[in-house]
N, C-alpha and C positions, 0 to 999 in steps of 0.2 A: 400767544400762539406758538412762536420759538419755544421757549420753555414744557410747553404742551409735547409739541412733536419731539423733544431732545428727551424725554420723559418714557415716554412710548419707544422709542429705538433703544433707550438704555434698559427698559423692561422685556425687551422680546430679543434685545441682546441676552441675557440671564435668564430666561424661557427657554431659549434655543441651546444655548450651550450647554454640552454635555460631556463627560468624559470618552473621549475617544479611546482610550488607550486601555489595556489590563495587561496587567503583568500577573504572573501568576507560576510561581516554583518559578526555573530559569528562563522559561518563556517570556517575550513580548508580543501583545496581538493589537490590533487593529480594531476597531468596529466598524465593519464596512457596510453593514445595512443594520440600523437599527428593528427593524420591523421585521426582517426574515432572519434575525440575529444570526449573522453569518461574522465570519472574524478573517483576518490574513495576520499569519506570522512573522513576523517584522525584523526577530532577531531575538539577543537574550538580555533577560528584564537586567536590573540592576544588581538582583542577586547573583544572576547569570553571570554578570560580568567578575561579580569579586569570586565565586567558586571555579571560575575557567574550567567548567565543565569536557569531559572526556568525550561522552558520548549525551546526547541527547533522544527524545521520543516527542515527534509533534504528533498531539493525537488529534484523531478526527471529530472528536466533540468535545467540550467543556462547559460545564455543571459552574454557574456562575449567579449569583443574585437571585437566586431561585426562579432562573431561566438556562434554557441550555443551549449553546452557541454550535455552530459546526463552524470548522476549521476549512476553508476551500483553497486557499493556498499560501503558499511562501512567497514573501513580497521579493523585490527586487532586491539584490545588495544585500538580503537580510540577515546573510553570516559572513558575508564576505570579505577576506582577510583572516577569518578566523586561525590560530594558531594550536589549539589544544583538543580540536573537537576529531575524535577521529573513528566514531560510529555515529551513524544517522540511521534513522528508524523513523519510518512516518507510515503514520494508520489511515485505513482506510476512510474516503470521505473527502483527503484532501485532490482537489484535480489539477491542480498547475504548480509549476515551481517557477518560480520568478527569472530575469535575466540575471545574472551575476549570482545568484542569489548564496552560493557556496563556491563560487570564483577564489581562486588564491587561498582556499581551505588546506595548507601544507602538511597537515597530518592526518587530514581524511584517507581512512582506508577500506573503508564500508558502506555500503549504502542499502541500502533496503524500501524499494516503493513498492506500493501497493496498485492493485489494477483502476484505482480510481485517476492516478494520475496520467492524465491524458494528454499534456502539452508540459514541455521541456525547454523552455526559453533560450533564449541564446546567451551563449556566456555562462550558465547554470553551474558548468562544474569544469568551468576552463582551470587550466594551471591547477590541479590537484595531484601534485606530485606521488603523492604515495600511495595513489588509490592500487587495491588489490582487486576487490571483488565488487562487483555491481551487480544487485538480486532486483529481479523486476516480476511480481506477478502479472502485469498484465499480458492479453494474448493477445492485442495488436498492436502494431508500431504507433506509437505517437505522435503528435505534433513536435518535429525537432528543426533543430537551423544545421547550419555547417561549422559553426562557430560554438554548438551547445557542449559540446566536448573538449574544444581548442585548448590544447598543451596538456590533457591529461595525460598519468601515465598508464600505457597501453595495458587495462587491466582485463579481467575476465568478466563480462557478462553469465549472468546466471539465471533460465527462466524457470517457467511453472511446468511448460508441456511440452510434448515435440514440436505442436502446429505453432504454438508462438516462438520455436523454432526457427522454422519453416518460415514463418512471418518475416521472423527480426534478417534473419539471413538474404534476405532479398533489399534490404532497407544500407545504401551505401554511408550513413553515416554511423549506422553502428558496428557494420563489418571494419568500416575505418578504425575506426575509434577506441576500441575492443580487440584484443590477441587471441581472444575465441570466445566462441557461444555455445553454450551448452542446457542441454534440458533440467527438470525437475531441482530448481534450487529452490528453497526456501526464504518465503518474501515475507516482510513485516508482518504481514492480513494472513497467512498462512498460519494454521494452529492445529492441533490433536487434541483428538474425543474420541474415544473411545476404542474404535479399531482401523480407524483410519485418519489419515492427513489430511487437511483439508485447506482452499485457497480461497476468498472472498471474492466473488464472481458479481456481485447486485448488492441492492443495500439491504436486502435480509436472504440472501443466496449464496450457495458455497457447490464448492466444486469439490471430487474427492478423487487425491490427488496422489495418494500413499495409503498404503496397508502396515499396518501393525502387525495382524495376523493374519493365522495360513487357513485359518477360515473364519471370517470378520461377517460377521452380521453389521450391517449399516443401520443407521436410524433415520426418521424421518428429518429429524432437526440436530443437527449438530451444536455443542455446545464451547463458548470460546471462553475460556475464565484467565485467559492469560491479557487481561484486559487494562487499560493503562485507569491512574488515577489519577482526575486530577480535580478539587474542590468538590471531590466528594461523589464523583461521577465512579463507580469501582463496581457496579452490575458484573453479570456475567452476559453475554451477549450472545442470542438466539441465533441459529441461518437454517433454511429450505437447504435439503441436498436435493439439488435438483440434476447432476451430469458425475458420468465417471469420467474423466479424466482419459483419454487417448494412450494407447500403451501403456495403461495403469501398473499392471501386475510386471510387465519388463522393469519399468523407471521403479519400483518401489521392493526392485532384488528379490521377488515372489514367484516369479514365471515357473519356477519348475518344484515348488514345496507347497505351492496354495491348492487344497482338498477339495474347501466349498465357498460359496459364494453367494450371499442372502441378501436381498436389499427391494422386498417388498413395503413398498411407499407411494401414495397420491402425487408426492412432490417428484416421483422420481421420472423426469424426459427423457434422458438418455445416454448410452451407456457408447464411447469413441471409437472411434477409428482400432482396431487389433486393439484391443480395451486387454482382452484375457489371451489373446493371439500366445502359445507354443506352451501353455500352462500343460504338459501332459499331466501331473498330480493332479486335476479337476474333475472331481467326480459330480459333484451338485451344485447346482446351478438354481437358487429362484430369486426373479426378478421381476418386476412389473411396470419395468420402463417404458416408454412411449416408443423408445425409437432406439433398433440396436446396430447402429453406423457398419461399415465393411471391415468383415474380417474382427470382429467385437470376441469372438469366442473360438 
């Protein structure tokens, strides 16, 4: 009967066990639910380590076993100490960064999140001495500590709009933290198509956030080909333009050259706050948004 039962545990021992771990180019990830194949970033694989990579890109999904994983966050401690990495770029999809998780990064000077990431652990990006610029598309303040910033150096915040702005500016740990806040930067999820800029707002939704030109016809779907690769994942990636963007034509240097302005679409809700506000070149105007905010035109 011993032999029986010792038989059975040493079989569902090797039943059960599975690889937790993929590495993959300098990435390390996690399998953190098998079944909703979900991953967390852990730090960098063993290639990672011998290329002492400059800048990195954690994307928001990866194409793997012929299954495809989403990326939801950066583990704890998962770069920290890093020495050589001094761009960070993370795609939409992932929503937390872990505590410490790029703590003691002495050469980070860049960062780039996207509006997925929602929570900012404490300790996150303590001691980053040489941080310059920090770009965040999202347009509400996150889940942060007192301690998510501790000992960085007092770099520049950079958002997407006025209103997350207006948001971030009310929030005392990033007025701290930060030597000023300023609108319309350029966030990882941010990308161009055709006649305008655009920021990742949903998980097939974008927001249009910049002009190209001085009279842009918008399209229904915006198209993102600036798309990471990783195991073969290399699509280009669809979004609904469903919002303009709040002081569109001021933040995208167009206020006083923009002619006309065309952006007939089902997806299209609505058009912000002084969207077109002191445009005198604005002769045509069609739109078929839902809702056209104060002061839009």
């Amino acid at each position: 009967m011993k032999k029986i039962l010792l038989f059975l545990i040493v079989t569902l021992t090797l039943v059960t066990a599975k690889a937790q771990y993929l590495s993959i180019g300098n990435l390390k990830y996690y399998i953190t639910d098998d079944y909703a194949y979900t991953l967390e970033c852990v730090g960098l694989s063993s290639a990672g380590q011998s290329a002492n990579p400059t800048e990195i890109d954690i994307p928001g999904k990866i194409e793997y076993g012929g299954s495809t994983y989403t990326v939801t966050n950066v583990g704890s401690s998962a770069f920290s100490g890093n020495t050589t990495i001094s761009v960070l770029k993370v795609c939409y999809g992932v929503t937390s960064i872990g505590t410490s998780a790029f703590s003691g990064c002495t050469a980070l000077s860049y960062v780039y999140l996207p509006s997925s990431v929602n929570t900012i652990d404490n300790y996150a990006f303590a001691n980053t001495s040489k941080m310059a610029q920090f770009n965040y598309a999202a347009q509400r303040v996150p889940t942060v500590y007192s301690n998510t910033f501790s000992g960085m150096r007092s770099a520049s915040l950079v958002l997407s709009t006025m209103e997350a702005k207006s948001a971030f500016n009310s929030s005392s740990t990033f007025t701290t933290a930060f030597s000023g806040i300023s609108a319309n930067g350029r966030g990882a999820n941010d990308f161009s198509s055709g006649a305008g800029c655009y920021v990742v707002n949903g998980s097939n939704t974008c927001m249009l956030v910049g002009l190209l030109s001085n009279a842009p016809t918008i399209p229904v779907s915006a198209t993102n080909n600036d798309n990471y690769t990783f195991g073969g994942l290399s699509s280009p990636e669809y979004y609904k333009v469903t919002v303009a963007a709040p002081r569109l034509a001021e933040l995208s240097e167009k206020q006083s050259s923009l002619t006309s302005f065309t952006w007939l679409s089902s997806e299209a809700k609505k058009i912000g706050i002084s969207a077109f506000q002191g445009c005198t070149a604005l002769t045509t105007v069609k739109v078929s948004a839902d809702t056209l905010d104060n002061y839009a035109f």
